[in-house]
N, C-alpha and C positions, 0 to 999 in steps of 0.2 A: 935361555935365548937360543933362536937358530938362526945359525948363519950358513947362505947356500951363495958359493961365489961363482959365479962364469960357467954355469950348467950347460949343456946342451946332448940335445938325445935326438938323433936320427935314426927312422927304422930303412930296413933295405938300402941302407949307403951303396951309391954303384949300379942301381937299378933304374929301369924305368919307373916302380914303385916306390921310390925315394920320398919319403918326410917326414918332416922336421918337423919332431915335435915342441926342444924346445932349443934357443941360438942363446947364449951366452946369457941365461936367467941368473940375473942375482937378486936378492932376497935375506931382509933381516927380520925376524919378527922377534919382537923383546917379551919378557913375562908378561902374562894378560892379553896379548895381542890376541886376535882371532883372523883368522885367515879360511877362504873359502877356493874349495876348487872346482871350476865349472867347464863345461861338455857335452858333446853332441852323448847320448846312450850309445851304448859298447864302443867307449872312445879307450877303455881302459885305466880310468881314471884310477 
């Protein structure tokens, strides 16, 4: 199992180039689940 509680990741905090990538992600995925991550190309995934 994974468990992701209250994530969040901003780049540049404090800047005019300030963003949020991610605001308070939670997320469980249990054995067998599949999960996909999707994105603009060189999003940094």
């Amino acid at each position: 199992m994974l468990k992701l509680n209250n994530i969040s990741k901003t780049f540049n905090p404090g800047t005019l180039n300030k963003k949020v990538a991610l605001d308070h992600l939670s997320l469980t995925l249990n054995d067998g689940d599949f999960a996909t991550i999707v994105g603009s190309n060189v999003a940094g995934k």
